[in-house]
Structure formats: structure tokens, C-alpha cells
OpenMM code with the backbone's topology and positions (N, CA, C; nanometers):
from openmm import Vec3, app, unit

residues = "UNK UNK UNK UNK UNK UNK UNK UNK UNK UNK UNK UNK UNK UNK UNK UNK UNK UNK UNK UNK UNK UNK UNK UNK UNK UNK UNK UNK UNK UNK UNK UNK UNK UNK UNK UNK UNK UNK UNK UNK UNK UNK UNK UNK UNK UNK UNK UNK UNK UNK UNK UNK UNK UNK UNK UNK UNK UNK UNK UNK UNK UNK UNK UNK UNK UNK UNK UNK UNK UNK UNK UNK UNK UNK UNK UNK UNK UNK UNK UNK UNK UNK UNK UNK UNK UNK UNK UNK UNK UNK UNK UNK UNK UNK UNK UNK UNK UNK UNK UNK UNK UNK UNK UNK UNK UNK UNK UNK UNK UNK UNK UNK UNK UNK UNK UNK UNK UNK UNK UNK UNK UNK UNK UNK UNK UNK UNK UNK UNK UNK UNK UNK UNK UNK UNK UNK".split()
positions = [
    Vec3(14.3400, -25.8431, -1.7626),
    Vec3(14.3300, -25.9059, -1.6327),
    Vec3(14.3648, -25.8018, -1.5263),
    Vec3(14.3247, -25.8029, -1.4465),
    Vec3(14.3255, -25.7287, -1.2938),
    Vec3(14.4645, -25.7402, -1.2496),
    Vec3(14.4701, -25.6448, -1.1695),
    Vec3(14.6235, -25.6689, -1.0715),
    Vec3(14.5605, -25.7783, -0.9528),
    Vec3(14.5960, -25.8513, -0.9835),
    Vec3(14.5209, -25.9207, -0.8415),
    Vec3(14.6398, -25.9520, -0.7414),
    Vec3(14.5766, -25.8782, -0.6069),
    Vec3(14.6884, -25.9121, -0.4880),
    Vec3(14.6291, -25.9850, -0.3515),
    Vec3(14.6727, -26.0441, -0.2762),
    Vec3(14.5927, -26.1038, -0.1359),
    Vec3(14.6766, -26.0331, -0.0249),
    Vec3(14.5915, -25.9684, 0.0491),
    Vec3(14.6796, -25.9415, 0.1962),
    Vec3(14.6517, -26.0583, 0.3267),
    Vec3(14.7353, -26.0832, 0.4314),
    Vec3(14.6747, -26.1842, 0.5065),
    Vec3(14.7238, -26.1840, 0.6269),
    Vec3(14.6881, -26.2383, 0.7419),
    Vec3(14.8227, -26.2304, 0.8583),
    Vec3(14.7471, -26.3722, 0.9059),
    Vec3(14.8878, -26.4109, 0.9519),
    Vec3(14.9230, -26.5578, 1.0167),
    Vec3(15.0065, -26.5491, 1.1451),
    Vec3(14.9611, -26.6529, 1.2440),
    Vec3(15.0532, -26.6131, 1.3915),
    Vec3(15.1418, -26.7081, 1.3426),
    Vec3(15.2501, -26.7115, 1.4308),
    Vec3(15.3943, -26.7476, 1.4577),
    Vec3(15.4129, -26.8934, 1.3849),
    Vec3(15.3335, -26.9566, 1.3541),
    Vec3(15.3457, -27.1084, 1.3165),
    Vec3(15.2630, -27.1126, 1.2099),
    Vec3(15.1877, -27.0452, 1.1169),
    Vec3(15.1306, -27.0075, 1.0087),
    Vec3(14.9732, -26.9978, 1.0111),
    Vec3(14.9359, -27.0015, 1.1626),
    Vec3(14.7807, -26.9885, 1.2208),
    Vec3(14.6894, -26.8895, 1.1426),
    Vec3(14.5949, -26.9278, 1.0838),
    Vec3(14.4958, -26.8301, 0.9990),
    Vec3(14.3418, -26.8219, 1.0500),
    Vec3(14.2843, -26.9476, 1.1214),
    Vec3(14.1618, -26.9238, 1.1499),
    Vec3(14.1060, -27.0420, 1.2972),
    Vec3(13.9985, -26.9938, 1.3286),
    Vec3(13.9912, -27.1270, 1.4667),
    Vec3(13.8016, -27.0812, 1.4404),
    Vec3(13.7108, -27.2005, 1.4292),
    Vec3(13.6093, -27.1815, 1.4422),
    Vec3(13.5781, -27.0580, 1.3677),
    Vec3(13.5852, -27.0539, 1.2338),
    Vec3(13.5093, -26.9627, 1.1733),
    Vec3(13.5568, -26.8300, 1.1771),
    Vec3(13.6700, -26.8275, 1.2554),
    Vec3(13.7257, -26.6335, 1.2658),
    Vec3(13.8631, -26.6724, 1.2837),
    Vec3(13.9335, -26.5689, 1.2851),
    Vec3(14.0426, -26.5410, 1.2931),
    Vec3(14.0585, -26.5490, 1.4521),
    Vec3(14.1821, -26.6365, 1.4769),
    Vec3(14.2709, -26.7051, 1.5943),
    Vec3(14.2265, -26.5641, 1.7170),
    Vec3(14.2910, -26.4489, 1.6790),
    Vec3(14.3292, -26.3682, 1.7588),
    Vec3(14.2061, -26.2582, 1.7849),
    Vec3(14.0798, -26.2843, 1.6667),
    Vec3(13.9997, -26.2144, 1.6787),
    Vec3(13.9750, -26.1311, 1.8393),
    Vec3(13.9439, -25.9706, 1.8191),
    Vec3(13.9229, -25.9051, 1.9344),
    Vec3(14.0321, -25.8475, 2.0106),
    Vec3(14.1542, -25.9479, 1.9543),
    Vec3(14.2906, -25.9151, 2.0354),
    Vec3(14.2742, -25.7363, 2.0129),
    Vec3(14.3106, -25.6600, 2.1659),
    Vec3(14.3339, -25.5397, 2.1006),
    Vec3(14.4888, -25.5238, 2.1000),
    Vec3(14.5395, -25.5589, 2.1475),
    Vec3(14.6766, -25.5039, 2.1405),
    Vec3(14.7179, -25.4249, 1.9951),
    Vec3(14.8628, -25.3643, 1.9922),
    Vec3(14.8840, -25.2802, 1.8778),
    Vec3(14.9111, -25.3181, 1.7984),
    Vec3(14.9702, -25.4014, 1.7769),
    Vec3(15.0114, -25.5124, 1.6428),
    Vec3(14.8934, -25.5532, 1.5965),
    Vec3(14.7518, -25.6470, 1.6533),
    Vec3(14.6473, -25.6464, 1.5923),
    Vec3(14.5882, -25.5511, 1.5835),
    Vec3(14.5117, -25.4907, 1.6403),
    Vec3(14.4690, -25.3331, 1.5506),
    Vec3(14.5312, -25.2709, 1.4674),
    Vec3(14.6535, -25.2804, 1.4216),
    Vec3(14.7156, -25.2242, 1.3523),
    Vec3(14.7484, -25.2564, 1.2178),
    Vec3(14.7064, -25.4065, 1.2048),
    Vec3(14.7058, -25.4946, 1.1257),
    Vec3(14.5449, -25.4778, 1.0623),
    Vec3(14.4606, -25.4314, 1.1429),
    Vec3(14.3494, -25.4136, 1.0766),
    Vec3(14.3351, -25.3570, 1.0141),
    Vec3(14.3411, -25.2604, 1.0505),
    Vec3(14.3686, -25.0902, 1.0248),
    Vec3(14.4561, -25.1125, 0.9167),
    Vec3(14.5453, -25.1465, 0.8891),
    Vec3(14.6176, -25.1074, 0.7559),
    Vec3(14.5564, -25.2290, 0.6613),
    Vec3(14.5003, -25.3494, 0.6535),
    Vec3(14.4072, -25.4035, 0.5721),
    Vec3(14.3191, -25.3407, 0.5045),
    Vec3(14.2199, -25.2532, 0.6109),
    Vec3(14.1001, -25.1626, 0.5371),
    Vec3(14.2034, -24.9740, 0.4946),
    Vec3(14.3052, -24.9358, 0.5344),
    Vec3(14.3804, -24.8964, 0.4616),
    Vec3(14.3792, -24.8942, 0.2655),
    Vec3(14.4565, -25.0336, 0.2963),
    Vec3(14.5412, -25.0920, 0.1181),
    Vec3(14.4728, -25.1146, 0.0361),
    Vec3(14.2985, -25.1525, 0.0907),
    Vec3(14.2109, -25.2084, 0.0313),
    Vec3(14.1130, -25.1264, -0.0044),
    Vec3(14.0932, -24.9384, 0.0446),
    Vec3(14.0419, -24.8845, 0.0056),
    Vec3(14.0341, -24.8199, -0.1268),
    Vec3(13.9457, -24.8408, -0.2190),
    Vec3(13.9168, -24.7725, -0.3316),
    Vec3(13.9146, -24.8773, -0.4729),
    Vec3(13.9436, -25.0140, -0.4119),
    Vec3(14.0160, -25.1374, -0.5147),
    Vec3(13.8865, -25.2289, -0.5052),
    Vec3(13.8644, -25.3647, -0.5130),
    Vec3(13.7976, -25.4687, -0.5407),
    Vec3(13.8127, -25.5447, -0.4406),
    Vec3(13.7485, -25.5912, -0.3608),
    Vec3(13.7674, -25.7233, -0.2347),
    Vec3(13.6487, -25.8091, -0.2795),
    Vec3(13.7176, -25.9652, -0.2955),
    Vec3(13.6969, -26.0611, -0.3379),
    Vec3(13.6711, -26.1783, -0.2363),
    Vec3(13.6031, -26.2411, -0.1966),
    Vec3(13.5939, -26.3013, -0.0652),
    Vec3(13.4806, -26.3707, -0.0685),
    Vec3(13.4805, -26.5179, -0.0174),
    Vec3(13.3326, -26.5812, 0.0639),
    Vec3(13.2203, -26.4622, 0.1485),
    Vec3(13.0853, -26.5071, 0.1297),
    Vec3(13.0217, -26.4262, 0.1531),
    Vec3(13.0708, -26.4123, 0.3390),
    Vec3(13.0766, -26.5004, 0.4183),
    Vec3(13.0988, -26.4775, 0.5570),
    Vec3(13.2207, -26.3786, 0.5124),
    Vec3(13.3228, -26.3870, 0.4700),
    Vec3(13.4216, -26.2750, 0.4999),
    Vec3(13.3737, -26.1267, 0.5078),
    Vec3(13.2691, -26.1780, 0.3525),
    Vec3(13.2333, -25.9945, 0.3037),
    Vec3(13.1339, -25.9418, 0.4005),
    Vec3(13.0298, -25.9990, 0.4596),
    Vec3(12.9020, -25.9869, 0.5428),
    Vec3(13.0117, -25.9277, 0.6769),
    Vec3(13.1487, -25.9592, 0.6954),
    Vec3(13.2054, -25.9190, 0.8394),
    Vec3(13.3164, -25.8232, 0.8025),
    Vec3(13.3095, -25.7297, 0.7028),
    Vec3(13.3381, -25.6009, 0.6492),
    Vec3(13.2683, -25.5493, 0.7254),
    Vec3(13.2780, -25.3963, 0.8136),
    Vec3(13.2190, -25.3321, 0.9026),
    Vec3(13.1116, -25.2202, 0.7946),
    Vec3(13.0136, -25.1690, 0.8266),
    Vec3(12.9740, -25.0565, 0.7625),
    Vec3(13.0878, -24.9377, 0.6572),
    Vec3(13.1600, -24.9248, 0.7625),
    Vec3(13.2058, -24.7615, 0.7435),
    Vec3(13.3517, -24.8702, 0.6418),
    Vec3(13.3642, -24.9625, 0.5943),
    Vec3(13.4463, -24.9735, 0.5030),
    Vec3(13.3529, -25.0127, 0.3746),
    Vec3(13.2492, -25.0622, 0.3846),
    Vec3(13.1627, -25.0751, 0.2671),
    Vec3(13.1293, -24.9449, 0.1734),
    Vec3(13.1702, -24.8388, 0.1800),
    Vec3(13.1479, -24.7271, 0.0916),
    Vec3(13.2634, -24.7230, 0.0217),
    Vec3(13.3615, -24.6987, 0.0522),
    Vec3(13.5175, -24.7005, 0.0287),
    Vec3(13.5363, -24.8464, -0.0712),
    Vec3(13.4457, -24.9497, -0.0771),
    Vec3(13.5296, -25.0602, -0.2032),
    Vec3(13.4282, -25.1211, -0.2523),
    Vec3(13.4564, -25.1836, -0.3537),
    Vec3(13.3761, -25.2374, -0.4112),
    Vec3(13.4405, -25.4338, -0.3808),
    Vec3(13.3227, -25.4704, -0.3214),
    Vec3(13.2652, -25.5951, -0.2181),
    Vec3(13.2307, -25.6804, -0.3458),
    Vec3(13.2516, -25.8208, -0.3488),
    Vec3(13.2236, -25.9088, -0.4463),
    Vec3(13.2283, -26.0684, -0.3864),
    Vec3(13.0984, -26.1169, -0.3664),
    Vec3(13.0380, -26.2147, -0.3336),
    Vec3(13.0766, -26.3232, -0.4187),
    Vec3(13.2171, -26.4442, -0.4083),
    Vec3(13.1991, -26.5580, -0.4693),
    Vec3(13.1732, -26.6696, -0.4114),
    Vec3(13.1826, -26.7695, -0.5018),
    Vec3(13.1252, -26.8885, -0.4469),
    Vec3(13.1898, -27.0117, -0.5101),
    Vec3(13.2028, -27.1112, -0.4664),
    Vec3(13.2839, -27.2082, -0.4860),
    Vec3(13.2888, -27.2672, -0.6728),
    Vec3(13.1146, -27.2826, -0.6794),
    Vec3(13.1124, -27.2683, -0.8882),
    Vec3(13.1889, -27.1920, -0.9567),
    Vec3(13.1841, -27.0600, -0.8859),
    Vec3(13.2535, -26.9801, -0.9903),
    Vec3(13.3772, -27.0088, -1.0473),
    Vec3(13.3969, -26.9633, -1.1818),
    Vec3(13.5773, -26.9608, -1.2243),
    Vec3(13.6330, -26.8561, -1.2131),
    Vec3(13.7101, -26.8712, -1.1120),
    Vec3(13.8022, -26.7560, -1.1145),
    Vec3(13.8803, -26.6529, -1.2155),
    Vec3(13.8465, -26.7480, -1.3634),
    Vec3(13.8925, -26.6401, -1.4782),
    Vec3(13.7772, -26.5511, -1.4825),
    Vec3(13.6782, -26.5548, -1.4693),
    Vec3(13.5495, -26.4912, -1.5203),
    Vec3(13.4514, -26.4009, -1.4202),
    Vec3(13.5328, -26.4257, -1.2734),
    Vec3(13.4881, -26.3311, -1.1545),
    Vec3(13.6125, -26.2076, -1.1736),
    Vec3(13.7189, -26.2785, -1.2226),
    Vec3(13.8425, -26.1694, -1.2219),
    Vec3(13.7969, -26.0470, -1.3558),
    Vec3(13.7709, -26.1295, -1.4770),
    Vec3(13.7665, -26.0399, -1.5943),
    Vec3(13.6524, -25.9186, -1.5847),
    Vec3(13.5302, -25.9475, -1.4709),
    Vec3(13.4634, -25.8317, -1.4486),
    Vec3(13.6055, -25.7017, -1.4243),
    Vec3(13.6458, -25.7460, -1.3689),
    Vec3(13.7209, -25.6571, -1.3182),
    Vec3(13.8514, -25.6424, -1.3979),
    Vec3(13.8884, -25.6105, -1.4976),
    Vec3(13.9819, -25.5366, -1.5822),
    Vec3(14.0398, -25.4324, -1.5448),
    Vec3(14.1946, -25.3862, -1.5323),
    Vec3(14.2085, -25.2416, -1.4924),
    Vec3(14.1803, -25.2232, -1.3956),
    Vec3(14.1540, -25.2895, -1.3008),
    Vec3(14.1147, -25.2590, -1.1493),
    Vec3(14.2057, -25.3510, -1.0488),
    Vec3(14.2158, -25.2546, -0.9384),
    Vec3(14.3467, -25.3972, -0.8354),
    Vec3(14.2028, -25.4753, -0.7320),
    Vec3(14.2396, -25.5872, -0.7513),
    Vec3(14.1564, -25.6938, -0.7234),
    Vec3(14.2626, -25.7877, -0.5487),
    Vec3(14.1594, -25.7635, -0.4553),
    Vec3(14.2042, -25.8222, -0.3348),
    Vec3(14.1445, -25.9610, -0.3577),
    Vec3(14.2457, -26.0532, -0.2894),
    Vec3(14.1359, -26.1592, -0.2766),
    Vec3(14.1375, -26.1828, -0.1470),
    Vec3(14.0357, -26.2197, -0.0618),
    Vec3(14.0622, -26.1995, 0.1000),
    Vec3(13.9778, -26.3344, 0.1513),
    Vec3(14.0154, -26.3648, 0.2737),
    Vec3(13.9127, -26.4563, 0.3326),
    Vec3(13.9199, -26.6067, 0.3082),
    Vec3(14.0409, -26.6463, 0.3544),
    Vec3(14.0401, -26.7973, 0.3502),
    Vec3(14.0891, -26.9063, 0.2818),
    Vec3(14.1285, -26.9894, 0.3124),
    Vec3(14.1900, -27.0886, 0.2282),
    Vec3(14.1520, -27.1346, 0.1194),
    Vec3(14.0268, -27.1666, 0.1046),
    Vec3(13.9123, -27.1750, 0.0086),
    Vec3(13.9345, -27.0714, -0.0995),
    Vec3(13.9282, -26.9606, -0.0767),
    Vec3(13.9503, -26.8756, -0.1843),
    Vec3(14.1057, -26.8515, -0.2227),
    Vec3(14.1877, -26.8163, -0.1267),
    Vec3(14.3555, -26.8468, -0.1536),
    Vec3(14.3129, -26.9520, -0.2495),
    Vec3(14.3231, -27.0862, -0.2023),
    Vec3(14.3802, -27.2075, -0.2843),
    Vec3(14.2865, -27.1820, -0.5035),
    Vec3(14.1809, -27.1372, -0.4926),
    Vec3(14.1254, -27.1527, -0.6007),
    Vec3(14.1955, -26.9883, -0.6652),
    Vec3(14.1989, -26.8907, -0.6263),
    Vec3(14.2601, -26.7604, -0.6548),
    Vec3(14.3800, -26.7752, -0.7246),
    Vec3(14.5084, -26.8340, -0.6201),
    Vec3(14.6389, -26.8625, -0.5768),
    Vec3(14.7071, -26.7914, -0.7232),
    Vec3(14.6616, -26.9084, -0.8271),
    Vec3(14.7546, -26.8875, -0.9864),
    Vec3(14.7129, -26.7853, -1.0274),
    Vec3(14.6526, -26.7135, -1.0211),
    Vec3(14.6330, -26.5386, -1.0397),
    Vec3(14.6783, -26.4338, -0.9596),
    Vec3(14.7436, -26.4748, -0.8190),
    Vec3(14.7520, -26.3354, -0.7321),
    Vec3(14.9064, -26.3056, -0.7544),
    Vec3(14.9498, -26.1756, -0.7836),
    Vec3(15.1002, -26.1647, -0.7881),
    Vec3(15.1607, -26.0905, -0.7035),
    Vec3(15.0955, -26.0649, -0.6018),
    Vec3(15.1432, -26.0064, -0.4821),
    Vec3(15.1158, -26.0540, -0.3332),
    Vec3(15.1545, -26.0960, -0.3090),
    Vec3(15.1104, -26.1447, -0.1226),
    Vec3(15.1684, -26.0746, -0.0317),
    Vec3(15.0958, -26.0133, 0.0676),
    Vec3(15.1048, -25.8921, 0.1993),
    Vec3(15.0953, -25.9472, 0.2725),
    Vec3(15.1951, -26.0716, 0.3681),
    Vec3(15.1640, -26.1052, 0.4892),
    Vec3(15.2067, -26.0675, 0.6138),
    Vec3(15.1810, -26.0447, 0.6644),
    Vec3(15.1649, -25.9923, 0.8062),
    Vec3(15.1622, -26.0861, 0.9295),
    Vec3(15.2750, -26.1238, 0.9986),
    Vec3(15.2890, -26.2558, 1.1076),
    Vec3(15.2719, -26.1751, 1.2325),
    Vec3(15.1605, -26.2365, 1.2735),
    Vec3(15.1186, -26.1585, 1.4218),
    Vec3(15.1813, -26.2520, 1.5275),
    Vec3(15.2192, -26.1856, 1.6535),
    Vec3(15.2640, -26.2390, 1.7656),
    Vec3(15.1373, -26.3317, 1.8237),
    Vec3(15.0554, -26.4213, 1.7534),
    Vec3(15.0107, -26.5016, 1.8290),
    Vec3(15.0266, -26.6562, 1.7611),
    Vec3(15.1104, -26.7365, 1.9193),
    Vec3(15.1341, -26.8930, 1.9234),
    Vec3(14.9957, -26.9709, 1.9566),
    Vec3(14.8846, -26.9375, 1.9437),
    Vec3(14.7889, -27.0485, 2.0139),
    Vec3(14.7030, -27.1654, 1.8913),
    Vec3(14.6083, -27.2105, 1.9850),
    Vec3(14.5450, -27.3071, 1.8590),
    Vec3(14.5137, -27.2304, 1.7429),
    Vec3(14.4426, -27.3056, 1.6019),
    Vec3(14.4234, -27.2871, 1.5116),
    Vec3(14.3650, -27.4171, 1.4571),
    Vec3(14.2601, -27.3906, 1.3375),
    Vec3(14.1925, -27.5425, 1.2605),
    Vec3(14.1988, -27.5047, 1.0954),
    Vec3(14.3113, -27.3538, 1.0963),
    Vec3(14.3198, -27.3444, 0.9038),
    Vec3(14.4534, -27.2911, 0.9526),
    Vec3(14.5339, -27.2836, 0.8605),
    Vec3(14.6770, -27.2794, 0.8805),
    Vec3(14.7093, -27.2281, 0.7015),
    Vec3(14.8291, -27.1368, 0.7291),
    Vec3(14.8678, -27.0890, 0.5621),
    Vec3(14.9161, -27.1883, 0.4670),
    Vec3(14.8756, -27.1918, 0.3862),
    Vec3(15.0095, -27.3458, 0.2847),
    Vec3(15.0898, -27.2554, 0.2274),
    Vec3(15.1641, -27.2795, 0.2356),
    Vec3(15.3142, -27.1781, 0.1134),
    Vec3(15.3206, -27.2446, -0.0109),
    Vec3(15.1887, -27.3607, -0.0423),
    Vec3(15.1744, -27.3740, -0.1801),
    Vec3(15.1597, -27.2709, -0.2311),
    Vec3(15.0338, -27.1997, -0.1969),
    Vec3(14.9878, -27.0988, -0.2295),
    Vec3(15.0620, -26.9325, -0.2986),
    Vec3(15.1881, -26.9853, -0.2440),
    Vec3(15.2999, -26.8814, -0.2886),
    Vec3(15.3380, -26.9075, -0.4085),
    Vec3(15.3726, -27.0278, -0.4391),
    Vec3(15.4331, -27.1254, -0.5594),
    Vec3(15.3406, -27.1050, -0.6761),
    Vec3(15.1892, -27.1159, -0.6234),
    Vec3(15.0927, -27.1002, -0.7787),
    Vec3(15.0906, -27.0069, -0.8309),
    Vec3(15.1069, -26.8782, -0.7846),
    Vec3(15.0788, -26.7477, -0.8004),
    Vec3(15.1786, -26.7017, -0.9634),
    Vec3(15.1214, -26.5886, -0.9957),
    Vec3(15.1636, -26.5231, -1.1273),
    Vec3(15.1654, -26.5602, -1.2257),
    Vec3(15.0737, -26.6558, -1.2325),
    Vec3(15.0117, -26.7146, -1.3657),
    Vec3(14.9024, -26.6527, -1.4124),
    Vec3(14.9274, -26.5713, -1.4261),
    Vec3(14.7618, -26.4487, -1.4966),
    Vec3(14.8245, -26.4754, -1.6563),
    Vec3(14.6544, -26.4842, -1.6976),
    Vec3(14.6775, -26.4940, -1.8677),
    Vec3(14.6722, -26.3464, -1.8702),
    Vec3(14.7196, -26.3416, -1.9678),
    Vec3(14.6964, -26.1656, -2.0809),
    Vec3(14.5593, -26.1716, -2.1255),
] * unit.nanometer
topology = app.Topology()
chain = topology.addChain("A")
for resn in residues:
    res = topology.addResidue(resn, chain)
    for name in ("N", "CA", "C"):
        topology.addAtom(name, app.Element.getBySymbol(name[0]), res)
């Protein structure tokens, strides 16, 4: 089985998404850019795992640097992971994939950005609780 890890950032009250993007999208300030920037960082050279909207909004110039993997709600997560053996496996992009991932990821990278505003997906800290249940 893969090392599988999720990185993520949430504003101040556990805010993750508003209409399809991320709350703060565009924010430039330094804390968000900086938060980007070290995402496509951690994630270079490893596996990113994600709904196709996440992966399709990977920029060019990080698509050489990883290897990109298109799932979808059918899939089982034992059998998208086992492609990947020996390899560190991101899972990125959403609650949807968190919640079905969750009992496989044994590392979580979150990152709480300074933004209080609306939001329509929010983090569950279930998601903390399922985790590190990878079979051998």
C-alpha cells in the first residue's frame, strides 16, 4: 500500500470551499500564496489523487513534476491506491474524496488560513478519526 497523505487548508472556522473553489481563491496576500506554493512544493514528484475538476485546475507548469490521477465516485479506493505501491500518494480536492480516502490517509497537512468569510463545504474532523487504517 502507498504512503497515502492529504494536504489541505481551511479558514478560521473550518471553511474549505464556496461555489466550486476555494473560499479565498485569488486572495494574494502572503499566507495564501504561500500556502500554494508549498502545496505544489510537497506534492512534487509523488501521486495526486483528486476529482477530475481539482486535477483539470492543476496549472501547466505543475503537471510535469507529478503524476495526476483522475477518480471517480465508482471507484474503490483499495484498487485506485494499489496502482500505486511504493509511491507517496496525495489525496487532494474535496470532501468527496477526503470522506471516501479518509481510512487510508496517515498523514494530514493542514494549513488554517486567516480567512473568516462564507463557505458551502466545511472540514469534518471525522475525517481525522478514520484515517490509518491501511491494510498491508
Amino acid at each position: 500500500m502507498p504512503d497515502v497523505r492529504s494536504m489541505c487548508a481551511t479558514g478560521l472556522s473550518g471553511q474549505m470551499g464556496l461555489n466550486g473553489v476555494l473560499p479565498w481563491e485569488g486572495d494574494q496576500r502572503p499566507e495564501f500564496t504561500a500556502d500554494v506554493a508549498r502545496f505544489f512544493e510537497l506534492t512534487q514528484g509523488h501521486v495526486l489523487i483528486a476529482g477530475q475538476k481539482t486535477i483539470e485546475a492543476i496549472p501547466d507548469f505543475a503537471r510535469r513534476d507529478r503524476t495526476l490521477f483522475i477518480i471517480r465516485r465508482d471507484m474503490e479506493p483499495e484498487k485506485v491506491l494499489a496502482q500505486f505501491s511504493d509511491r507517496v500518494v496525495f489525496i487532494g480536492g474535496g470532501p468527496v474524496a477526503w470522506g471516501a480516502y479518509a481510512p487510508f490517509i496517515r498523514h494530514w497537512d493542514i494549513n488554517r488560513l486567516p480567512y473568516d468569510g462564507p463557505a458551502d463545504r466545511w472540514f469534518d474532523p471525522a475525517w481525522l478519526s478514520a484515517g490509518g487504517a491501511q491494510k498491508p
